[in-house]
gemmi code that builds the backbone of each chain (N, CA, C; Angstrom):
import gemmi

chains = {
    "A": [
        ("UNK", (115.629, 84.016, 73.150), (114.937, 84.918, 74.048), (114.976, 84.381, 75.477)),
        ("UNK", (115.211, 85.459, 76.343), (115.219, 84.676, 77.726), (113.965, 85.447, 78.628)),
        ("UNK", (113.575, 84.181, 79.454), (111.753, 84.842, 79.877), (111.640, 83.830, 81.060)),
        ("UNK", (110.827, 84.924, 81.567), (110.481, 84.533, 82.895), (109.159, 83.481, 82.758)),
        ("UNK", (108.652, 82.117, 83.901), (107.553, 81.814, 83.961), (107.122, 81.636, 85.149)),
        ("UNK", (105.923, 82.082, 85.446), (105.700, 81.541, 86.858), (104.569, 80.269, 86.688)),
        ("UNK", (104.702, 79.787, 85.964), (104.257, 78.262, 85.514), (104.993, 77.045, 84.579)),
        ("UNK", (104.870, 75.848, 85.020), (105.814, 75.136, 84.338), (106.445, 75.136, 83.216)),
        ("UNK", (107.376, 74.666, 83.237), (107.923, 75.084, 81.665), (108.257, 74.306, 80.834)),
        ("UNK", (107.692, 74.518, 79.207), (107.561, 73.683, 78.546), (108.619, 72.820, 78.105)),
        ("UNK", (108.931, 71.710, 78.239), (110.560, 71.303, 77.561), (110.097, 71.422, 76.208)),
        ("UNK", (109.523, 70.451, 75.390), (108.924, 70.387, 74.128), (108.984, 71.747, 73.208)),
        ("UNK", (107.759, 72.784, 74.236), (107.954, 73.668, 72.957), (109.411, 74.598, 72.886)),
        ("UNK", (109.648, 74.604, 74.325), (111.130, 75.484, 74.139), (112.539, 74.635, 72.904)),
        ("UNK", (112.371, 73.314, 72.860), (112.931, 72.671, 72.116), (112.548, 73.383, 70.976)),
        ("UNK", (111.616, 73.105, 70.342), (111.200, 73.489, 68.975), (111.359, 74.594, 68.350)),
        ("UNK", (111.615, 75.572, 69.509), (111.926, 77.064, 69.008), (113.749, 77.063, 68.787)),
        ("UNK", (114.198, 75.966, 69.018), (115.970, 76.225, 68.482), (115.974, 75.150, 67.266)),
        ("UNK", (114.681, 74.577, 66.970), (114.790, 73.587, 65.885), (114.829, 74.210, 64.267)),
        ("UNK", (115.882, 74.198, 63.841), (116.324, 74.776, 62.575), (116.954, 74.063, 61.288)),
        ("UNK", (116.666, 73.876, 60.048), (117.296, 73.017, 59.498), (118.711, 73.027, 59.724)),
        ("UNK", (119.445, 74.171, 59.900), (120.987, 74.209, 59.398), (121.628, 73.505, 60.897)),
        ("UNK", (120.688, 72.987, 61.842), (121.477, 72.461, 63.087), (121.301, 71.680, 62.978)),
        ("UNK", (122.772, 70.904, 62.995), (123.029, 69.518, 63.417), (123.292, 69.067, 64.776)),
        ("UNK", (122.749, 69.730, 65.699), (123.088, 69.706, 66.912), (122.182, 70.523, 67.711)),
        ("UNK", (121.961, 69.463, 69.000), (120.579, 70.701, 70.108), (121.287, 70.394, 71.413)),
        ("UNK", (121.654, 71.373, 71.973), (122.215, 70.852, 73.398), (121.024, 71.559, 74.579)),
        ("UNK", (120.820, 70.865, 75.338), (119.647, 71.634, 76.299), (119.832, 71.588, 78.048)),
        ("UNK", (120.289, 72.628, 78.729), (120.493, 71.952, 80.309), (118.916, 72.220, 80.947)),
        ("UNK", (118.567, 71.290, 81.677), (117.464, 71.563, 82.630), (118.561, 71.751, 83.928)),
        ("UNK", (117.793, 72.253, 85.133), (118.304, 72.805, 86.843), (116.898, 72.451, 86.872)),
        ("UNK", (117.015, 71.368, 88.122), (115.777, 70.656, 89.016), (116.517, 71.362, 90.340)),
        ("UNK", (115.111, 71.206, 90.913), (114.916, 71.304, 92.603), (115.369, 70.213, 92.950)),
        ("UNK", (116.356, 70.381, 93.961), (116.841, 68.788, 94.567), (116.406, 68.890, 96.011)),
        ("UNK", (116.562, 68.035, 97.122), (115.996, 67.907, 97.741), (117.000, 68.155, 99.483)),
        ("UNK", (118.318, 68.854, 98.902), (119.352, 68.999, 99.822), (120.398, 70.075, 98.983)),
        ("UNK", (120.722, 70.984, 100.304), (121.745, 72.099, 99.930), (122.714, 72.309, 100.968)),
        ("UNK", (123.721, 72.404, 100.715), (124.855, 72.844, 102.049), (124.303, 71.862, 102.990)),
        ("UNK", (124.063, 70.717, 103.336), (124.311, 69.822, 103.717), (122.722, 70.206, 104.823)),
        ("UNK", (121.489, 71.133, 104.136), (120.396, 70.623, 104.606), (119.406, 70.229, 104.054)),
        ("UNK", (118.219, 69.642, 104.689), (117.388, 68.941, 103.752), (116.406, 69.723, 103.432)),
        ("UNK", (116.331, 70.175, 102.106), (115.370, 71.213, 101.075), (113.731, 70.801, 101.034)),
        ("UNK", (113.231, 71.353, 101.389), (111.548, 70.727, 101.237), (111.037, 71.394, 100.185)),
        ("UNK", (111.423, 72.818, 99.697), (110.526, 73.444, 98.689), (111.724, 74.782, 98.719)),
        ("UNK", (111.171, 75.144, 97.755), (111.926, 76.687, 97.319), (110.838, 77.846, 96.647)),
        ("UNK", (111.694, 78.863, 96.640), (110.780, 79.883, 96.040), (111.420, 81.085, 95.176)),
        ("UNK", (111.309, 81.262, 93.942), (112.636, 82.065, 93.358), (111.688, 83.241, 93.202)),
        ("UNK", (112.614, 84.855, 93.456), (111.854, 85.773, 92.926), (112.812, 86.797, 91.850)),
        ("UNK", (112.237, 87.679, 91.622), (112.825, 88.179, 90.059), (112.478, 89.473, 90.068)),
        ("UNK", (113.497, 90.060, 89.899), (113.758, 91.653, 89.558), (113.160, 91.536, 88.109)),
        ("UNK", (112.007, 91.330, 87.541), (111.481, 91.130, 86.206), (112.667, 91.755, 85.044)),
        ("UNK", (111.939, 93.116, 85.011), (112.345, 94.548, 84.461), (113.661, 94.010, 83.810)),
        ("UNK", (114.711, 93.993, 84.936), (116.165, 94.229, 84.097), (116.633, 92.502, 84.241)),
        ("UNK", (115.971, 91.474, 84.850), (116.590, 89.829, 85.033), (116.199, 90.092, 83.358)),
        ("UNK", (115.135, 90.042, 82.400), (114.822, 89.593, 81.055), (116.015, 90.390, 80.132)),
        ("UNK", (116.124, 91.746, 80.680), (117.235, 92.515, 79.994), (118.563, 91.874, 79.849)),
        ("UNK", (119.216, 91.733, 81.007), (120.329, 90.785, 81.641), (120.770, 89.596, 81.160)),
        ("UNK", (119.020, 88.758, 81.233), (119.409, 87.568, 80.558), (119.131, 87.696, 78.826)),
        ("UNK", (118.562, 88.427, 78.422), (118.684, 88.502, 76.566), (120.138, 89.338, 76.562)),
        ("UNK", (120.926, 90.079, 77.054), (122.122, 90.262, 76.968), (123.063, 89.056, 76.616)),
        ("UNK", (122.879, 87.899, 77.428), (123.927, 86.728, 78.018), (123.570, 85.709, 76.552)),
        ("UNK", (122.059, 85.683, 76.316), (121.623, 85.278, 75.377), (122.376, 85.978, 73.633)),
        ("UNK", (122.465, 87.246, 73.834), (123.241, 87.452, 72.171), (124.692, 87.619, 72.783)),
        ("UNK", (125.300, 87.125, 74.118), (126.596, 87.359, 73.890), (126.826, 85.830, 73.809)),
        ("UNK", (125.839, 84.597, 73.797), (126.566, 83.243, 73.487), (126.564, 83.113, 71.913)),
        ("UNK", (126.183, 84.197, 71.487), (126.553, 84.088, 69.787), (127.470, 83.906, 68.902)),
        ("UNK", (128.743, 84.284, 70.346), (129.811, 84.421, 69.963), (130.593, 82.605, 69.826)),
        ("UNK", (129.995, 81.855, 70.497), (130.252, 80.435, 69.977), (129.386, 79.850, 68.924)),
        ("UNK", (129.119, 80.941, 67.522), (128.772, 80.793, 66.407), (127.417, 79.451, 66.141)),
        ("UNK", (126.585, 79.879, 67.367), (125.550, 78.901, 67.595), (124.557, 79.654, 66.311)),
        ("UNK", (123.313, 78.766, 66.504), (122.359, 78.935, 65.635), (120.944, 80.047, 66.476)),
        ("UNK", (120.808, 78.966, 67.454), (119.871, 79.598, 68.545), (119.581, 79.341, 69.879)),
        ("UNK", (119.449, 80.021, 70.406), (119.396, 80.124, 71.905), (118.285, 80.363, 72.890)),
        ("UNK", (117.484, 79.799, 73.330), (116.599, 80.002, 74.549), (116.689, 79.974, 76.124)),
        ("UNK", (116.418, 80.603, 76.851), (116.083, 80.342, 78.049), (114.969, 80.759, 78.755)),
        ("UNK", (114.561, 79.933, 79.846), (112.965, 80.305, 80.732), (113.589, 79.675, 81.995)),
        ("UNK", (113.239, 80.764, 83.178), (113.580, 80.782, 83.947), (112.477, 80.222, 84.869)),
        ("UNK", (111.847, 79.990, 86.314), (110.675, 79.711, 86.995), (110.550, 80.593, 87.867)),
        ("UNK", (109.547, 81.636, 88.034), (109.764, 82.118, 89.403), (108.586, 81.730, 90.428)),
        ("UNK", (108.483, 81.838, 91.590), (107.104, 81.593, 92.464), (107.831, 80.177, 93.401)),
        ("UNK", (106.500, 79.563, 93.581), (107.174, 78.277, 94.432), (107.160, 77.121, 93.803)),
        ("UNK", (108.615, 76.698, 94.142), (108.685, 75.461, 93.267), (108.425, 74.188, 94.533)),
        ("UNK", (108.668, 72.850, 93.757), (108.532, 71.624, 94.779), (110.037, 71.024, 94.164)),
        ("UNK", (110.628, 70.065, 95.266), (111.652, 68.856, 94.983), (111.307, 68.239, 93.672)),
        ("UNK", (112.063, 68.617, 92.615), (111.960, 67.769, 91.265), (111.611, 68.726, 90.246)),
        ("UNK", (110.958, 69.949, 90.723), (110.277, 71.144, 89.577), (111.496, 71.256, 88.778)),
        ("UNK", (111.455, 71.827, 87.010), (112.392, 72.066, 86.528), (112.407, 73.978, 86.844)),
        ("UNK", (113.370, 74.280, 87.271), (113.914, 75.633, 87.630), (113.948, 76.654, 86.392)),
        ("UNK", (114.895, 75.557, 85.446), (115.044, 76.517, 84.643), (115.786, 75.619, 83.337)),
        ("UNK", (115.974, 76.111, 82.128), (115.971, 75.610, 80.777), (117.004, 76.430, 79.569)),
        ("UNK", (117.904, 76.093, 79.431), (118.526, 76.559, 78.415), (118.771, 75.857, 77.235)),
        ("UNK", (118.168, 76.191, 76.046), (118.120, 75.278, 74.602), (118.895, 76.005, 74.241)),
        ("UNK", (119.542, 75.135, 72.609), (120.826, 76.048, 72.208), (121.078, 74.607, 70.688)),
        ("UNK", (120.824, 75.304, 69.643), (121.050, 74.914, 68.691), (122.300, 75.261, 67.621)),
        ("UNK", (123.362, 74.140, 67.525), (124.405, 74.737, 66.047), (124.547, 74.082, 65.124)),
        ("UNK", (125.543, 74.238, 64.172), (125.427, 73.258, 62.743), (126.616, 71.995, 64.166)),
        ("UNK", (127.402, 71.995, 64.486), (128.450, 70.811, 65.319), (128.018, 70.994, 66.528)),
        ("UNK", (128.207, 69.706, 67.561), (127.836, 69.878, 68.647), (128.577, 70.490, 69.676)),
        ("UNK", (130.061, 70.741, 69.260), (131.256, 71.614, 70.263), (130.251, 73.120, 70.474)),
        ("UNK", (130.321, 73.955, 69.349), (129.351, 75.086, 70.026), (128.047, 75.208, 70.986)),
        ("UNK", (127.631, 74.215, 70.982), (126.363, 74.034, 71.332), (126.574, 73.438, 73.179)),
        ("UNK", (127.478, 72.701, 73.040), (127.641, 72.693, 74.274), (128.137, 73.764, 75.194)),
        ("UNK", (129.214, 74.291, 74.695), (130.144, 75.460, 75.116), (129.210, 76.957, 75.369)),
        ("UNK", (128.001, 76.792, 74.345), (127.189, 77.883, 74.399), (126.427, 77.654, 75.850)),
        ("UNK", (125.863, 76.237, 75.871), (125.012, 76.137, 76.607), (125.819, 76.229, 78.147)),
        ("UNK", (126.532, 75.780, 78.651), (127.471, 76.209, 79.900), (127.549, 77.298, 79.840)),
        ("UNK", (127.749, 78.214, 79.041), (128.239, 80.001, 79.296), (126.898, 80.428, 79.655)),
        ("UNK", (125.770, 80.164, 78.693), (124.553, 80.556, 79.412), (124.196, 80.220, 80.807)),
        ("UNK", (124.117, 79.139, 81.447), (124.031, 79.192, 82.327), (124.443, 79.446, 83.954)),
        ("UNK", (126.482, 79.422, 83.370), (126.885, 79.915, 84.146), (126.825, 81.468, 84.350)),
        ("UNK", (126.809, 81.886, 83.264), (126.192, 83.562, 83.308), (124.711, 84.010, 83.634)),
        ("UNK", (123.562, 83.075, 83.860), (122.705, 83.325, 84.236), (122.483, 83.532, 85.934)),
        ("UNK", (123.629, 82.527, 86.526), (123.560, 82.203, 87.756), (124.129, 83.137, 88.611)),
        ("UNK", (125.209, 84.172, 87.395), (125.838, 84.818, 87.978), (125.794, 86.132, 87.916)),
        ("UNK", (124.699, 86.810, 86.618), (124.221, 88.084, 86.797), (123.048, 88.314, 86.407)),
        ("UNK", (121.806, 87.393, 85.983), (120.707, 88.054, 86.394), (119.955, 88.068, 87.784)),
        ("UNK", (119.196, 88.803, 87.910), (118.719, 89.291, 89.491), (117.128, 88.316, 89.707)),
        ("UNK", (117.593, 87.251, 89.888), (116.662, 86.244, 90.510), (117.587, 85.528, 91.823)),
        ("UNK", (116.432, 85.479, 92.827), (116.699, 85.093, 94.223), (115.779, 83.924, 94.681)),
        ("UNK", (116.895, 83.205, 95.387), (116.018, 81.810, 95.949), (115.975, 81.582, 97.217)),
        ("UNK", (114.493, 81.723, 97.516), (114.396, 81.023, 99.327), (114.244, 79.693, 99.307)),
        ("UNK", (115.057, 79.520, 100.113), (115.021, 77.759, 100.497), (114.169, 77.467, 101.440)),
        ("UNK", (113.061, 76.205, 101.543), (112.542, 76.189, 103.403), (112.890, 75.128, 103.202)),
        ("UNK", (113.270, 74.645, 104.674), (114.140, 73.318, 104.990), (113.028, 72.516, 106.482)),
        ("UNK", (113.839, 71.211, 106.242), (112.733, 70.158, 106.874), (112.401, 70.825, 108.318)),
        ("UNK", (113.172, 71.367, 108.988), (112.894, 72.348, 110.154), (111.745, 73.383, 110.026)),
        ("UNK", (111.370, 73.726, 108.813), (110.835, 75.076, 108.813), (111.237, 76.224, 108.803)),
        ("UNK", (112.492, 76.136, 108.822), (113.452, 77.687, 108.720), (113.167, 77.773, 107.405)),
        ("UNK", (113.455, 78.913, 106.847), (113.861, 79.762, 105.513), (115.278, 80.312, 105.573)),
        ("UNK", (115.501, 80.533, 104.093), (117.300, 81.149, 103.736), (117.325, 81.649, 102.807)),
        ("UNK", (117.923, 82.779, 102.563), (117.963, 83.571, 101.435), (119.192, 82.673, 100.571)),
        ("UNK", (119.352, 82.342, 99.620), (120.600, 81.783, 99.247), (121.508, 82.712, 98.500)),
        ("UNK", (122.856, 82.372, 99.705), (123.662, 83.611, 99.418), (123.541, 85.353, 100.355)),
        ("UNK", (122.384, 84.889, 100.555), (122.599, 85.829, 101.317), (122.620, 85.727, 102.858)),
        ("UNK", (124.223, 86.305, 103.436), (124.558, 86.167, 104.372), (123.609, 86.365, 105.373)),
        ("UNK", (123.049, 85.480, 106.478), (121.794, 85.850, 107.563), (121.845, 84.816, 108.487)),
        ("UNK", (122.666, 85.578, 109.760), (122.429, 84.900, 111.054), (123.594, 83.582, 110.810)),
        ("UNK", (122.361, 82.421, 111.401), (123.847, 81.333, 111.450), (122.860, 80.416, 110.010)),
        ("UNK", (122.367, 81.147, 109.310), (121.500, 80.157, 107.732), (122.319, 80.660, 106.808)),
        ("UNK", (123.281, 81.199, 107.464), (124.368, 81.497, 106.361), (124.331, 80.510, 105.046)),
        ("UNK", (124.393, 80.665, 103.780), (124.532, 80.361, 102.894), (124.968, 80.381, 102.219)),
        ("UNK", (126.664, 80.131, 102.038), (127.850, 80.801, 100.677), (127.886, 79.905, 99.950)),
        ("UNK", (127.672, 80.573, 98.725), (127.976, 80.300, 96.968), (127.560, 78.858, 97.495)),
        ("UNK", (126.284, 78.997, 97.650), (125.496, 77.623, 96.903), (125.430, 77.404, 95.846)),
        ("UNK", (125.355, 75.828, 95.115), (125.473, 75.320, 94.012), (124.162, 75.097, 94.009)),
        ("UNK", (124.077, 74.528, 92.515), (122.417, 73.800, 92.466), (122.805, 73.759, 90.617)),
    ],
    "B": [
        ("UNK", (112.554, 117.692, 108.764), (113.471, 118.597, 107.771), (113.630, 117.929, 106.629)),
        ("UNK", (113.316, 116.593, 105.945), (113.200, 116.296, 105.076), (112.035, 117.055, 104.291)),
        ("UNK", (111.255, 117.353, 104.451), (110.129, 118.105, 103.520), (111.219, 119.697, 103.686)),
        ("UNK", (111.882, 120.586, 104.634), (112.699, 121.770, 104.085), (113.949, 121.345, 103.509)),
        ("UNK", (114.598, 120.472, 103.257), (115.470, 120.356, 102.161), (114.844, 120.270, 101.158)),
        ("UNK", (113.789, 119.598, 100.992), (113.230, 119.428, 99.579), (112.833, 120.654, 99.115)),
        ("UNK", (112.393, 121.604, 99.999), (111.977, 123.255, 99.642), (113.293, 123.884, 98.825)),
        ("UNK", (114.731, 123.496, 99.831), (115.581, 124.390, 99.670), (116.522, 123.402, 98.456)),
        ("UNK", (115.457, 122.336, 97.878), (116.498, 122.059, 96.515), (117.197, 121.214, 96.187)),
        ("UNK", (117.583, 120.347, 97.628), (118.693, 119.856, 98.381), (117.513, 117.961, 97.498)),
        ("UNK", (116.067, 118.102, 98.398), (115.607, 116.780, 98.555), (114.902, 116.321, 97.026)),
        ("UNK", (114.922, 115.165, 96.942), (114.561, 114.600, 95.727), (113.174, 113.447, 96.124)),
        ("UNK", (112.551, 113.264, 95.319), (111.609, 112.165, 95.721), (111.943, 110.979, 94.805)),
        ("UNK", (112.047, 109.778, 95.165), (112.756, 108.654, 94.148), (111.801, 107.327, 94.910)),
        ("UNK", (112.106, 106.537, 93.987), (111.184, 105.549, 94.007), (112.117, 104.014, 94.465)),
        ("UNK", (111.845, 103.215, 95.390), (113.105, 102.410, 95.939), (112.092, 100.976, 95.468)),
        ("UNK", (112.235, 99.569, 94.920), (111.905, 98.682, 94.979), (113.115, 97.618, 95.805)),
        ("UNK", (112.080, 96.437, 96.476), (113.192, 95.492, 97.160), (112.852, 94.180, 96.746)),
        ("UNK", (114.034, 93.615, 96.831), (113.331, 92.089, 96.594), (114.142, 91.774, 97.849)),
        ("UNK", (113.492, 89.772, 97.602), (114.572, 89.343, 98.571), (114.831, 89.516, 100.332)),
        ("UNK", (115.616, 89.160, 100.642), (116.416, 89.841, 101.957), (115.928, 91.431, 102.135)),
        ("UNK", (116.412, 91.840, 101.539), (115.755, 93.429, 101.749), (114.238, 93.866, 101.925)),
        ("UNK", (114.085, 93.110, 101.185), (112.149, 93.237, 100.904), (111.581, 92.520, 102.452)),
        ("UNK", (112.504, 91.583, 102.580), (112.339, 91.174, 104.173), (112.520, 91.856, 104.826)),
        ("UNK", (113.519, 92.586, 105.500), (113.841, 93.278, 106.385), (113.306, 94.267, 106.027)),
        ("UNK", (112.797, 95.433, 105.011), (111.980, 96.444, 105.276), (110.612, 95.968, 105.157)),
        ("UNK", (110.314, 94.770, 104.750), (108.606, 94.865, 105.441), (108.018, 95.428, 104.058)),
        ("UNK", (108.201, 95.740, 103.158), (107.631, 95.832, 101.821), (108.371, 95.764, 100.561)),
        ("UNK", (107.446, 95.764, 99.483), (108.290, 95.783, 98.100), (109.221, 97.104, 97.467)),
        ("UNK", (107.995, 97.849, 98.194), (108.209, 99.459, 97.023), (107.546, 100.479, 98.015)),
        ("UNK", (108.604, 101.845, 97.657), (107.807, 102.394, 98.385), (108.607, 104.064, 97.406)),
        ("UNK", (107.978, 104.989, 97.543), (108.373, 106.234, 97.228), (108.901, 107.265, 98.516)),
        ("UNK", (110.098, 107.597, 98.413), (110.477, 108.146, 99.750), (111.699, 109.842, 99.184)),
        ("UNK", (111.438, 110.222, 100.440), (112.316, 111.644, 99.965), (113.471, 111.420, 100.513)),
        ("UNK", (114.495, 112.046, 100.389), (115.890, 111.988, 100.584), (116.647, 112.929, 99.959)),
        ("UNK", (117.483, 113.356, 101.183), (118.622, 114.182, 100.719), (119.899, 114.115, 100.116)),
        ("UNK", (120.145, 112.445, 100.124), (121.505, 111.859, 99.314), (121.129, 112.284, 98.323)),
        ("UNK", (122.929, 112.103, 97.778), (123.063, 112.469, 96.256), (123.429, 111.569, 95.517)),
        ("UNK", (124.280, 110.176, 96.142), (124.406, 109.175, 94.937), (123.376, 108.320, 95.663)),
        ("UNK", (123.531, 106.559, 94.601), (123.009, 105.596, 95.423), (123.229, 105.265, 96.470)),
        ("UNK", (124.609, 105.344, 96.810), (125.300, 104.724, 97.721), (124.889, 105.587, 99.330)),
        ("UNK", (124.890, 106.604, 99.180), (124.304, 107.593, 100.028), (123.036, 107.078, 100.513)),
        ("UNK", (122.072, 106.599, 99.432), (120.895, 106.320, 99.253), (120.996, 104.796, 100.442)),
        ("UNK", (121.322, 104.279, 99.542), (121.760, 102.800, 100.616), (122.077, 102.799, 102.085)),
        ("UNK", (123.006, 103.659, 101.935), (123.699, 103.573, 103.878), (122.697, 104.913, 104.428)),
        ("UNK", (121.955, 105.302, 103.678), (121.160, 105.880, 104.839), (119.492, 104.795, 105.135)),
        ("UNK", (119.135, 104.239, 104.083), (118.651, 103.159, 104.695), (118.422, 102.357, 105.620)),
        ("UNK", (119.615, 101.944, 105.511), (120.338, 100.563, 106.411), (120.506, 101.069, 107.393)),
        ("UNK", (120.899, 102.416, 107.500), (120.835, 103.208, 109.230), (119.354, 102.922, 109.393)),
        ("UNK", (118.453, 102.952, 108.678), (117.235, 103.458, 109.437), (116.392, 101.890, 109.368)),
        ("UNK", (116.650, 101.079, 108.266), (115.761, 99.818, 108.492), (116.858, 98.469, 109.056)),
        ("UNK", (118.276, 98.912, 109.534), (119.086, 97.646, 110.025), (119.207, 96.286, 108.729)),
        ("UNK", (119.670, 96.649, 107.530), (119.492, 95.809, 106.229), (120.686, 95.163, 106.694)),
        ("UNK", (121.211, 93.406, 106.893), (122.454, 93.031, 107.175), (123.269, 92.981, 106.080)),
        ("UNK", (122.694, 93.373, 105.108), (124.022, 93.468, 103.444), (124.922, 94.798, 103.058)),
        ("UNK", (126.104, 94.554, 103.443), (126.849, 95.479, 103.194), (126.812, 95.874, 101.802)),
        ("UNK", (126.710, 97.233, 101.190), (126.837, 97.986, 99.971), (128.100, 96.940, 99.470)),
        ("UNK", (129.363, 96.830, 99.550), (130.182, 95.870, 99.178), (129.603, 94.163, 98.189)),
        ("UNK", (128.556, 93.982, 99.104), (128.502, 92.679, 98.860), (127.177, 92.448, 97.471)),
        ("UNK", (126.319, 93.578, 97.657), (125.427, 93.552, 96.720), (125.596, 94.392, 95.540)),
        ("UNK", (124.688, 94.405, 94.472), (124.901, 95.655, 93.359), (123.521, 96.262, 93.422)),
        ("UNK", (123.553, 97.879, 92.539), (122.395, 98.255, 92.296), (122.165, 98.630, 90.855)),
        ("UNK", (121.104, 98.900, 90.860), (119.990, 99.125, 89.580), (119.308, 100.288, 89.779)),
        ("UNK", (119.834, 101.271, 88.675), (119.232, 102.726, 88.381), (118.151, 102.742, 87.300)),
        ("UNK", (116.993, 103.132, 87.279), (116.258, 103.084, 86.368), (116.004, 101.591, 85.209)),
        ("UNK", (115.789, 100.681, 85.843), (116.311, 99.692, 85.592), (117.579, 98.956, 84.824)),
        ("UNK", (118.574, 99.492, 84.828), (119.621, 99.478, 84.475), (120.945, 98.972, 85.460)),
        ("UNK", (122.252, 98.000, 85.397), (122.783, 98.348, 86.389), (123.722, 99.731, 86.644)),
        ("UNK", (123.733, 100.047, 87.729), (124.387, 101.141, 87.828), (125.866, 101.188, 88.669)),
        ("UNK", (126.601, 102.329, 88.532), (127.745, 101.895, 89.825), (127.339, 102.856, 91.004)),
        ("UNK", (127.852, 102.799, 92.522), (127.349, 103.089, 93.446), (127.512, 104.741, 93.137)),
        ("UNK", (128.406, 105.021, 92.569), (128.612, 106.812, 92.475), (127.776, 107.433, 91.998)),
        ("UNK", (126.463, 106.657, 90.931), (125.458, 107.407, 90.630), (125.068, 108.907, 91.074)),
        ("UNK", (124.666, 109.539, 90.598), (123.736, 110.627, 91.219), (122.016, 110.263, 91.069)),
        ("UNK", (121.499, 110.672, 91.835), (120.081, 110.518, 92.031), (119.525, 111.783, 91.326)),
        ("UNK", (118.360, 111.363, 90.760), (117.223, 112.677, 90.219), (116.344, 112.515, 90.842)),
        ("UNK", (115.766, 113.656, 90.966), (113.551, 113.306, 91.184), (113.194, 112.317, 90.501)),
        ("UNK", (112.583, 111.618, 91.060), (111.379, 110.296, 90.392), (112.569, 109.000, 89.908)),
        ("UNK", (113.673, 109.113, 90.380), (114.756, 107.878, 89.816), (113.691, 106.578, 90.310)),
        ("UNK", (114.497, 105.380, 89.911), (113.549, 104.055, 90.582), (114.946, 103.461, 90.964)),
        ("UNK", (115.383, 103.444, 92.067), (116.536, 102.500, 92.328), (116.173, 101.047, 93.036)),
        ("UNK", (116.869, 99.871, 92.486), (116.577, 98.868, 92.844), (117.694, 98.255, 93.444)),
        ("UNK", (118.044, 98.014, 95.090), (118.886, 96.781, 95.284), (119.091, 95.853, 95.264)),
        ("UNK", (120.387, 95.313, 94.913), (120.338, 93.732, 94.128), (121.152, 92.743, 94.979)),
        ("UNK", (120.624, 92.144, 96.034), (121.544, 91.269, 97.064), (121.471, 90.111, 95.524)),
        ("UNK", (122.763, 89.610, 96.575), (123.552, 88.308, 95.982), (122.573, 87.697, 95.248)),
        ("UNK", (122.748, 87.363, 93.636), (121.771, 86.673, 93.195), (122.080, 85.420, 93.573)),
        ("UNK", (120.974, 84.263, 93.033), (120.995, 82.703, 93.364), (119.885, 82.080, 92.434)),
        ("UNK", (119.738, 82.255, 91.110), (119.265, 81.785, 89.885), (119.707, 80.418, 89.531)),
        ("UNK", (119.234, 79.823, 88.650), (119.519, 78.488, 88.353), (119.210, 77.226, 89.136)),
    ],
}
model = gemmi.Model(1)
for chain_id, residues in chains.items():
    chain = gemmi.Chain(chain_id)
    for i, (resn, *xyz) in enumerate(residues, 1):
        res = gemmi.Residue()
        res.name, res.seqid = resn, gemmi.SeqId(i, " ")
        for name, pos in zip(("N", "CA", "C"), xyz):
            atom = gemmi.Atom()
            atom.name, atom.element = name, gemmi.Element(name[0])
            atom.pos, atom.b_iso = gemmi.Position(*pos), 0.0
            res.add_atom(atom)
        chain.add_residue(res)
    model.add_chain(chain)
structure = gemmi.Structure()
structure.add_model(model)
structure.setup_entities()
């Protein structure tokens, strides 16, 4: 299941919900707040979320990593304001071998990054703000990583 | 003349949410507005004429009834269209 929180997120229990006898294998990515992007210095962020269709979007991405014959799959996303170090976001992913489990867990997240409708403001040690990705002024921001 | 197109059939009332960049530049989340376009895309660039949005239709996608949609849509009474600048998740 993939779900939004606007409060921390649990590593523990999200673990436990891909914990299954028939897996021999748990692969899990956390995405932290780091403290620098495009070469400025990040003080805090703030992600927001098209709710409605981001949960749709992302339980889509969620039964299409099925197809690397995993067991189970979670994700929780963060929205609101985060700090340098907050975990962002969480993808668990349980199979019987650990090749699926990894392979699952990269597709999820690279498909999360790339079509559900959550947006991140950056504020930087200046006090400016940036939409990331979205083109504005000279805070231009292309295809940031994180 | 937006309230006599809507007489003569032409205007629809639809429901616009923004996030983001957009939600910035128009100064709110949501709002219910009339209009005489007929797809989204119509919907969009008459906007952006009127609130100066710097995201070209090109660069973003939209969302019909919460769904994604393609720009050729047609609009109904009471649609909810949502624009979707560049996401940045993860």
């Amino acid at each position: 299941m993939f779900s939004l929180s606007s409060k921390p997120i649990d590593a523990d229990a999200l673990k436990s919900l891909v914990n299954t006898q028939q897996a021999g294998a748990y692969v899990a990515f956390e995405g932290w707040v780091r403290d620098h992007n495009e070469g400025r210095q990040v003080t805090g962020l703030e992600y927001e979320a098209y709710e409605a269709l981001a949960v749709k979007e992302g339980n889509k991405i969620l039964e299409e990593a099925q197809k690397f014959s995993i067991l189970k799959a979670h994700c929780v996303h963060r929205t609101g304001a985060l700090k340098i170090g907050d975990m962002a976001v969480m993808v668990v992913v349980s199979s019987a071998h650990r090749k699926e489990a990894f392979v699952a867990c990269e597709f999820i997240i690279n498909e999360i990054k790339k079509r559900v409708p959550i947006w991140k403001r950056e504020t930087y040690a200046d006090g400016s703000t940036s939409w990331v990705n979205c083109a504005h002024g000279h805070k231009t921001a292309h295809g940031a990583k994180s | 003349m937006e309230v006599l197109a809507h007489l003569a059939g032409n205007g629809k009332t639809v429901r616009v949410d923004y996030f983001a960049l957009l939600k910035e530049q128009r100064g709110l989340a949501s709002e219910k507005l009339q209009t005489n376009s007929s797809t989204v895309l119509e919907l969009y660039e008459e906007l952006q004429g009127r609130y100066g949005f710097s995201l070209k239709h090109s660069s973003i996608a939209v969302a019909l009834n919460d769904e994604f949609a393609d720009w050729s849509e047609k609009l109904s009474e009471s649609d909810k269209v949502v624009f979707i600048p560049p996401v940045a998740g993860g």
